[in-house]
N, C-alpha and C positions, 0 to 999 in steps of 0.2 A: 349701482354698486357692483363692484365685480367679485363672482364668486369664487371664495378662495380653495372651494372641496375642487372646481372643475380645474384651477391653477394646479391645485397638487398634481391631478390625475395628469395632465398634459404636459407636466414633466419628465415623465417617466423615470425609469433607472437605468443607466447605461451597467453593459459589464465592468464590473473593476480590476482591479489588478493589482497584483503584490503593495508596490510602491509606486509614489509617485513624486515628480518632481516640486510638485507644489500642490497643498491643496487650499484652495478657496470655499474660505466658509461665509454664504450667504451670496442669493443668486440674483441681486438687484442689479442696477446699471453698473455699479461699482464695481461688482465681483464679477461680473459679466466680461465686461468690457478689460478688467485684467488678465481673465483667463484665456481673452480672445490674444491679448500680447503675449500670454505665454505660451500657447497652441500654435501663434504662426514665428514665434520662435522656436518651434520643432521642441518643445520641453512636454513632458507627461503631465497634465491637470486635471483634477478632480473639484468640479465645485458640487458644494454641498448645500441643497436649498430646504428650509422649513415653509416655501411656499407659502408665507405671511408677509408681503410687501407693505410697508409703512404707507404708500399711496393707494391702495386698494380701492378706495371709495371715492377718488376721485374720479370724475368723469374721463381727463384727459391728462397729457403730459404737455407743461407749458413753458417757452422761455427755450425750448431745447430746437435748435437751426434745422428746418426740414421736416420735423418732427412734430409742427406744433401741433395742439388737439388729439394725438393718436391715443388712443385708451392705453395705460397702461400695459394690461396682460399681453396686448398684439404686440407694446416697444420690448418685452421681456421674451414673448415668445420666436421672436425673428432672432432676438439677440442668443437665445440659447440654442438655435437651428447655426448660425455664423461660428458657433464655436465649437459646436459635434461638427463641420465642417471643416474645420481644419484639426479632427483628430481630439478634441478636448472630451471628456466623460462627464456625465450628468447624474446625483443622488438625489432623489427625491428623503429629506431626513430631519434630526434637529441635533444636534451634535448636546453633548452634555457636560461632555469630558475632552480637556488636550494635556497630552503628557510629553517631559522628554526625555530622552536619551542620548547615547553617544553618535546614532548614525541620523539624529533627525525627530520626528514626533510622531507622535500617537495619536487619534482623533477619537471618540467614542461617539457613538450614537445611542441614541433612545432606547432605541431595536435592539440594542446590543453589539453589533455592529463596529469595527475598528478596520479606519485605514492608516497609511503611516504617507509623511512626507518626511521632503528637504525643509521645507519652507510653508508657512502658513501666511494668507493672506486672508486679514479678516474682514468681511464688508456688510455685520449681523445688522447696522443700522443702528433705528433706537427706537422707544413705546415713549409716546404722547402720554403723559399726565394731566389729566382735567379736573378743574376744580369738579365738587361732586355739587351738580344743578341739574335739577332735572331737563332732560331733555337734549344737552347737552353732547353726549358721547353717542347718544342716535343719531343728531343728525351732522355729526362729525363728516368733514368731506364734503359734504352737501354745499348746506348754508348755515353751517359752523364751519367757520375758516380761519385760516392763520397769519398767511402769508398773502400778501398783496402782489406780488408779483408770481404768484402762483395760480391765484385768486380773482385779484384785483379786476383785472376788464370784464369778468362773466359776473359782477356785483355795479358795476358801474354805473353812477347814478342814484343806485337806492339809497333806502333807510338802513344805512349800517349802523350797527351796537358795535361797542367795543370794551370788554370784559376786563376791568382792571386785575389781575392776574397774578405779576411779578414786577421784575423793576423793567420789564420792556414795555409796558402796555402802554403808558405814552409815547412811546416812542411808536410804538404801531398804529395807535388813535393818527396821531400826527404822517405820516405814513398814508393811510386810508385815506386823510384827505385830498392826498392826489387826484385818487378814482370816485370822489363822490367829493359834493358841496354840503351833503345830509349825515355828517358824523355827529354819532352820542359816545361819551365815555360814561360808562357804568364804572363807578368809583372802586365799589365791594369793597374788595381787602389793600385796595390800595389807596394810599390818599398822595394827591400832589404835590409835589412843592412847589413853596410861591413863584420859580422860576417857569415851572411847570405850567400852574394854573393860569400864567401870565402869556407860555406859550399857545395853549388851546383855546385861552380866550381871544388872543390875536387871530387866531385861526377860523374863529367861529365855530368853535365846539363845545356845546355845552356839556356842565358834567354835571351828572344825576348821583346824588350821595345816597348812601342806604345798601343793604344786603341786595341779592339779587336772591331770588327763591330757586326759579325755573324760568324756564323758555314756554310763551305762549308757542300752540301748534293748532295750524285748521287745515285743512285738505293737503296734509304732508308737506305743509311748507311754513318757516318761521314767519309768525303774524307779532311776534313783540315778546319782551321782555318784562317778566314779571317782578316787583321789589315786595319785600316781606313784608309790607304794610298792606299789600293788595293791592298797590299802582301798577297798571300795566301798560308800558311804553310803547306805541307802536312801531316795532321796525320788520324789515324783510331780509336781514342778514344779519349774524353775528362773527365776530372775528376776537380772539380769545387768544394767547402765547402760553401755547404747551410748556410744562416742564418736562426738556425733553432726557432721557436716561437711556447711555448705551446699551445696547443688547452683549453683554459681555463677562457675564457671570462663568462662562464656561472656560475664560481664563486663567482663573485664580491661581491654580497649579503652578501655572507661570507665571507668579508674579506681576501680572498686570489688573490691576482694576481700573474700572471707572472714578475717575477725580473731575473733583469741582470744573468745572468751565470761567474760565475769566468773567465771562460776561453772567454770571449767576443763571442762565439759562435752563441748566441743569449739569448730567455729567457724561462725559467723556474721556473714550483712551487718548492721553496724547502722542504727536508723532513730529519726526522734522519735518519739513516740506516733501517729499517723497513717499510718507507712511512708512516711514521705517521707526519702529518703537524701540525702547529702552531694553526691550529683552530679545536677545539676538537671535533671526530666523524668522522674524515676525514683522509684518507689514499689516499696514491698517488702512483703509480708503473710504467714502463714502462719510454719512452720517453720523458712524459709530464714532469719528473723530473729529469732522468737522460738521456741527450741528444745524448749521444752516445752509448746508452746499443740495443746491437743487440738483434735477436730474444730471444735467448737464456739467456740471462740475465733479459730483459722484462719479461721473463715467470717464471724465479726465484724470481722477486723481487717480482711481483704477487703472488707469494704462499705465500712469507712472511708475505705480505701485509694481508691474506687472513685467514693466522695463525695467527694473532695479533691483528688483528681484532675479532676474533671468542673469544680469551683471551679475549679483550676487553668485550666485550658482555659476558662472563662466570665472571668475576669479577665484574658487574654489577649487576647480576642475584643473585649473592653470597651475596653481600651486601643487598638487597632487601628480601631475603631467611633469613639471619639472623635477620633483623629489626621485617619480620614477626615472627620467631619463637621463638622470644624475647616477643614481643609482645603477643604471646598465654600462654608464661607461666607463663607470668604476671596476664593477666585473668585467668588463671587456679588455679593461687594462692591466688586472691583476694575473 
């Protein structure tokens, strides 16, 4: 697991400065990777990290070209060295508070702490909700998993469980089956539909009805799944569908909360394809809005975010450039 006190500390604080032309709150691939497009588009950037990555306890970063396997903290620590290099500013923080005004926004921090931008890009992510089973949120990341293509090859073959959850958990059951022949669905809180039942028994997966209590654990690794009768099923993986919730409370001021996700998933801010949201000056990228974009996706939609923004801010400038130069040859002619 990676430690999040030595992540704070290895951030450091960059000097700050009055204003800036954008600032990015949340210093994951997404905000990373925008403020790398707004740094070598020569714009002032401030990203602001609460040094709490949603992947923390994964071993590695997977699915992402070049990259595969690389620990997290190293794919974060390179990327935030690329963007002090080209001039971008680094806060080690938690933001609390964003306000606005006539020239742009207000940021607050924890500390107390205020910086202002043009523009705000947000990439805070989001917090996993798990059901409450013991055992459960310990071994989160490990061999408590989610995601199969995040997942999937370093379980391949086992005894996977599959945690009936929400409305995706067959869908994930079915899913797992790709990477393993040895799939259970633990029913719990959800129950099939005959469509359903009709898929996983095609499938060859059987499904176990009953509460689930907790997670058997022997020499730090899951040895099975316990039912509240005292049946305890033998497996060496679980894999469970977080209810996931944006990190985004510290919008409110502006009018943005987190809302329902189509897919019942959990909630998020929405945005168009670019991460440009409903309230003007604001860009969203990463998890915060689309809830199942892996690494690699996070860090694409941050550059767009990153490029659209910078447009934004050049189309501003443009307008302001003409009014001026409109204006001189007016006097020039009077």
């Amino acid at each position: 697991m990676v430690d999040n006190k030595r992540n704070k500390e290895v951030m450091m604080t960059d000097q700050l400065v009055d204003g800036y032309d954008a600032v990015v709150i949340g210093g994951g691939a997404a905000g990373l990777n925008g403020a790398l497009m707004l740094a070598r588009a020569r714009r002032s950037v401030l990203v602001i990290d609460a040094g709490e990555p949603r992947n923390a306890p994964a071993d590695g970063v997977h699915g992402l070209l070049a990259r595969e396997g690389m620990p997290p903290a190293e794919l974060l620590a390179r990327g935030r060295e690329e963007v002090r290099g080209y001039g971008g500013h680094l806060l080690s923080g938690t933001v609390v508070d964003a306000t606005r005004d006539d020239s742009g926004f207000t940021v607050e921090l924890a500390d107390g702490r205020t910086v202002r931008a043009r523009r705000l890009l947000v990439t805070t992510g989001l917090v996993d909700e798990l059901p409450d089973i013991a055992g459960l949120r310990e071994r989160w990341g490990r061999d408590v998993i989610h995601c199969p293509y995040c997942h999937g090859w370093e379980v391949r073959d086992q005894a996977i469980g599959i945690l009936g959850s929400g409305p995706m958990s067959v869908h994930q059951a079915l899913l797992f089956r790709q990477w393993s022949p040895d799939i259970t669905f633990f029913a719990h809180t959800v129950t099939p539909t005959a469509e359903q039942a009709e898929q996983l028994a095609a499938r060859g997966i059987p499904v176990v009805t009953g509460a689930v209590r907790a997670l058997e654990i022997a020499d730090d690794r899951v040895v099975g799944v316990r039912l509240e009768d005292g049946t305890v099923v033998p497996r060496t993986a679980v894999a469970v569908a977080s209810r996931m919730v944006a990190r985004a409370h510290f919008l409110a001021a502006l009018d943005l909360k987190p809302v329902q996700h189509p897919s019942g998933m959990g909630e998020h801010i929405p945005a168009d394809p670019t991460g440009r949201t409903d309230a003007p000056g604001i860009w969203v990228a990463g998890n915060v809005t689309d809830l199942s974009a892996q690494v690699g996706a996070a860090a694409a939609a941050g550059a767009t975010a990153g490029a659209m923004i910078n447009a934004d801010l050049m189309t501003e400038e443009t307008t302001a450039a003409v009014a001026a130069y409109q204006s001189a040859r007016a006097s020039a002619r009077s």
